[in-house]
BADO-358414 format. One record per residue (C-alpha): residue number from 1; residue in one letter; x, y, z. Coordinates in steps of 0.001 Angstrom, whole numbers. Layout:
BEGIN
R    i  aa     east    north       up
R  NUM   a        X        Y        Z
...
END
This chain:
BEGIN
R    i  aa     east    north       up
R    1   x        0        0        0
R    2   x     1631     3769     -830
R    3   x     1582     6330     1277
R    4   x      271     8552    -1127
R    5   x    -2517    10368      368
R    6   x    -5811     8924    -1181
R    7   x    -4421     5832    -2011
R    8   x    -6188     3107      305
R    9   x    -6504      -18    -2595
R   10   x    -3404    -2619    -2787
R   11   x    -3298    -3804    -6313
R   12   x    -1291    -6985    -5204
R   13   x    -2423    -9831    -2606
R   14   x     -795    -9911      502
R   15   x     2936   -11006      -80
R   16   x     3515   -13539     3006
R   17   x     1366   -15957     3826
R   18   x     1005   -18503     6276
R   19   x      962   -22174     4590
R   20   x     -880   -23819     7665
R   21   x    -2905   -23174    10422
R   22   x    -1393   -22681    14131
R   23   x    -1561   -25779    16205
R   24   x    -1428   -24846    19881
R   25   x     -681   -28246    20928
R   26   x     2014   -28603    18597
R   27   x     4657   -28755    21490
R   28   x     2994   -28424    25006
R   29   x      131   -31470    23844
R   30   x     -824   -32479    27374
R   31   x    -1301   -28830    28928
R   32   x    -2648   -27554    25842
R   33   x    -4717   -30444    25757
R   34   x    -6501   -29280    28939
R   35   x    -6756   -26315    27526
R   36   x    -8458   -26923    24880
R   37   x   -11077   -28798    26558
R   38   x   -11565   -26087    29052
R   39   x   -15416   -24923    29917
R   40   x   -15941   -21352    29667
R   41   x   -18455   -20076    32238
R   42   x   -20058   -17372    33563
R   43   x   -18871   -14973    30514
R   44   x   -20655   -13012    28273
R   45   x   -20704   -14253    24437
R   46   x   -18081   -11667    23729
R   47   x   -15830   -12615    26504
R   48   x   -15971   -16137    25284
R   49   x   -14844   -15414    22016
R   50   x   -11995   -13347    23858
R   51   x   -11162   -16452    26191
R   52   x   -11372   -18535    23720
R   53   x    -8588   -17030    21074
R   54   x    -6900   -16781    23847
R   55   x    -6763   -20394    24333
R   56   x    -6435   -21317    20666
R   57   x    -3697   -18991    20111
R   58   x    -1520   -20387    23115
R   59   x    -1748   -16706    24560
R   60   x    -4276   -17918    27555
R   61   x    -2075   -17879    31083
R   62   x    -3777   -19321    34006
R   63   x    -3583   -18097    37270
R   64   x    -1196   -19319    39656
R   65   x    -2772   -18005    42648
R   66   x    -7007   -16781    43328
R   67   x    -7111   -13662    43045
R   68   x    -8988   -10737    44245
R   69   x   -12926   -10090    43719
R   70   x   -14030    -6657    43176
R   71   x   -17465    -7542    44265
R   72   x   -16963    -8977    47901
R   73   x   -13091    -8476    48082
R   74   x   -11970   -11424    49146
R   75   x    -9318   -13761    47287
R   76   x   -11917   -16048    45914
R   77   x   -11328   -15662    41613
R   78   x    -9732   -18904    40442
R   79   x    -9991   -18283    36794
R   80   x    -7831   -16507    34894
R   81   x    -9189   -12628    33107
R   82   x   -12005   -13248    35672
R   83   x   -12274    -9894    37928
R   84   x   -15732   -11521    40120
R   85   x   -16008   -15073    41842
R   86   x   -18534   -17705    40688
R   87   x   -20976   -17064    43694
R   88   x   -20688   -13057    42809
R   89   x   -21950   -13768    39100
R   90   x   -24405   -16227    40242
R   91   x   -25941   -13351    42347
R   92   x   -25732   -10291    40492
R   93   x   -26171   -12183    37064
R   94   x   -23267   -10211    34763
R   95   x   -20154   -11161    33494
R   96   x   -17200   -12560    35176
R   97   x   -15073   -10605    33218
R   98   x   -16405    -7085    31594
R   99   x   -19211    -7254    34052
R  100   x   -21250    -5870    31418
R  101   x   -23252    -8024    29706
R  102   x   -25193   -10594    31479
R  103   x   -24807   -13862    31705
R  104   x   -26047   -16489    29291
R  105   x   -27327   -19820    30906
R  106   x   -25627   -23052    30375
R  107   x   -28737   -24241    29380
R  108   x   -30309   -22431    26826
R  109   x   -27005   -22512    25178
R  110   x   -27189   -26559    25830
R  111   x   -30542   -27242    24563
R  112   x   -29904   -28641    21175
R  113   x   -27449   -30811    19971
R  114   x   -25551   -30013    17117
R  115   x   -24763   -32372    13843
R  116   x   -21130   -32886    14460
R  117   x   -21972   -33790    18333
R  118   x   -24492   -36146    16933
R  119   x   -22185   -37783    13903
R  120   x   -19613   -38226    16999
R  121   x   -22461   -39774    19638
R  122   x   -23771   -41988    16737
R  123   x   -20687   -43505    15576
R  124   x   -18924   -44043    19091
R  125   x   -22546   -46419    19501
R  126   x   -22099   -50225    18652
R  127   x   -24716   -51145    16501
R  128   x   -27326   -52225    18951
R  129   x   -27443   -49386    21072
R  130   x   -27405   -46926    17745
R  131   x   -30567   -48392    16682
R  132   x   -31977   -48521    19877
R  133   x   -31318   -44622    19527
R  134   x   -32290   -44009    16324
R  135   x   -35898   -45716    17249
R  136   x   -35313   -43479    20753
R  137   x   -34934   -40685    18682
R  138   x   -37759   -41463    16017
R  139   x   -40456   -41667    19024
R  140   x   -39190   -38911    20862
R  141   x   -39752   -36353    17590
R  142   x   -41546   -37690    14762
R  143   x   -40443   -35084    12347
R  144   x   -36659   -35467    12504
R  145   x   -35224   -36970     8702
R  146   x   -33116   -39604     9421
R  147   x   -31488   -39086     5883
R  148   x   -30448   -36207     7258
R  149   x   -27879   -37731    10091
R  150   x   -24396   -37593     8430
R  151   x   -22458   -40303     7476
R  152   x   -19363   -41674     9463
R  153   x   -17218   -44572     9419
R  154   x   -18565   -46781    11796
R  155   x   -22922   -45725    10928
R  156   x   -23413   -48184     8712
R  157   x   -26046   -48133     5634
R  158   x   -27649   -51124     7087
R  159   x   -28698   -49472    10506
R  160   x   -29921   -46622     7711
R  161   x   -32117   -48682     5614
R  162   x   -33636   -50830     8383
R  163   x   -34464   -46837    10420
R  164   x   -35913   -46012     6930
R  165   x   -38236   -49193     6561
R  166   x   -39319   -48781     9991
R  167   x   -40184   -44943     9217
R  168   x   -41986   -46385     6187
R  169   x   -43990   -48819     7750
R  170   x   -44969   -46625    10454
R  171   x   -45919   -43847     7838
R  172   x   -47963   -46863     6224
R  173   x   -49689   -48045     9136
R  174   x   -50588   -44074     9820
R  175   x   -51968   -43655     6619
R  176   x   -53965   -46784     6944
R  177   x   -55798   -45473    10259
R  178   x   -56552   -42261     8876
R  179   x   -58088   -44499     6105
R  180   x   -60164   -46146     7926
R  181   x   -61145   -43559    10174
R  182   x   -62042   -41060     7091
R  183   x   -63974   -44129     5754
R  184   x   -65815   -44522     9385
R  185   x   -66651   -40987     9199
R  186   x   -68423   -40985     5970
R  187   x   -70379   -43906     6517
R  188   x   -71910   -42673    10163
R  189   x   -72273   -39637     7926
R  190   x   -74349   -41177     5123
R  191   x   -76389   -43338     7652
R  192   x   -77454   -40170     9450
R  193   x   -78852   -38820     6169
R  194   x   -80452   -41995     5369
R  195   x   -82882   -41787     8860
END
């Protein structure tokens, strides 16, 4: 880019770039490890994200001893970029760290499940219990697509066709009742004209 005045647009791409992503647990793999797998609580959605480059970045430092609340004073914060204890944020409902925003529940955020964490649950099944879940999940809400569930290594098509002929026959034997019942209906119907 020039520095001549006006001149904001680069006519070239950018000149160095990196050939791979960063791996933070390229070196440290246990600590990083635990890192990674670190749950991030009692944060706003925009400290999260903050916390969270911070861990995949290798820039996150824990604390090595609690440190001080600004709420109730006392040494009580054992997370690191926190400035309130848990039991502060549980009472005045902000965040831990801007004190800003407030809090987001665990479990509105936890309320679905999302297709990764489902590929992951359904192929760590043996094939027993993943039918037995599929039918689980079939009963539970009717509406779900099983085509729909993505493929992994150990979901086999066979546990997918047999889901699919059971959806089938079920949507048969539906179809069949509402028949029957439509047919009921129309002849109470026609015998009440007849009298």
């Amino acid at each position: 880019m020039s520095s001549q005045r006006g001149n904001v647009s680069r006519a070239r791409p950018q000149k160095y770039k990196n050939g791979k992503a960063f791996k933070n647990d390229l070196y440290n793999g246990d600590a990083v490890r635990a890192l990674n797998n670190l749950e991030i609580t009692n944060v706003c959605g925009h400290c999260e994200e903050v916390i969270r480059w911070k861990i995949t970045y290798s820039k996150y430092k824990p604390l090595t001893v609690p440190g001080k609340c600004v709420h109730c004073e006392r040494k009580s914060v054992r997370r690191a970029y926190m400035v309130i204890c848990e039991e502060c944020v549980a009472m005045t409902k902000k965040c831990g760290k801007c004190l800003k925003a407030p809090v987001a529940s665990g479990d509105e955020s936890k309320q679905g499940i999302s297709g990764a964490d489902l590929k992951v649950f359904i192929g760590s099944l043996n094939e027993r219990k993943r039918r037995a879940f599929l039918r689980l999940l079939q009963k539970l809400s009717p509406g779900i697509d099983i085509e729909n569930i993505p493929n992994c290594k150990q979901f086999s098509a066979s546990v997918k066709e047999a889901v699919l002929k059971q959806q089938n026959k079920e949507a048969e034997i539906l179809d069949n009742e509402e028949d029957d019942s439509i047919g009921q209906t129309i002849g109470v119907e026609k015998l009440e004209i007849r009298d």
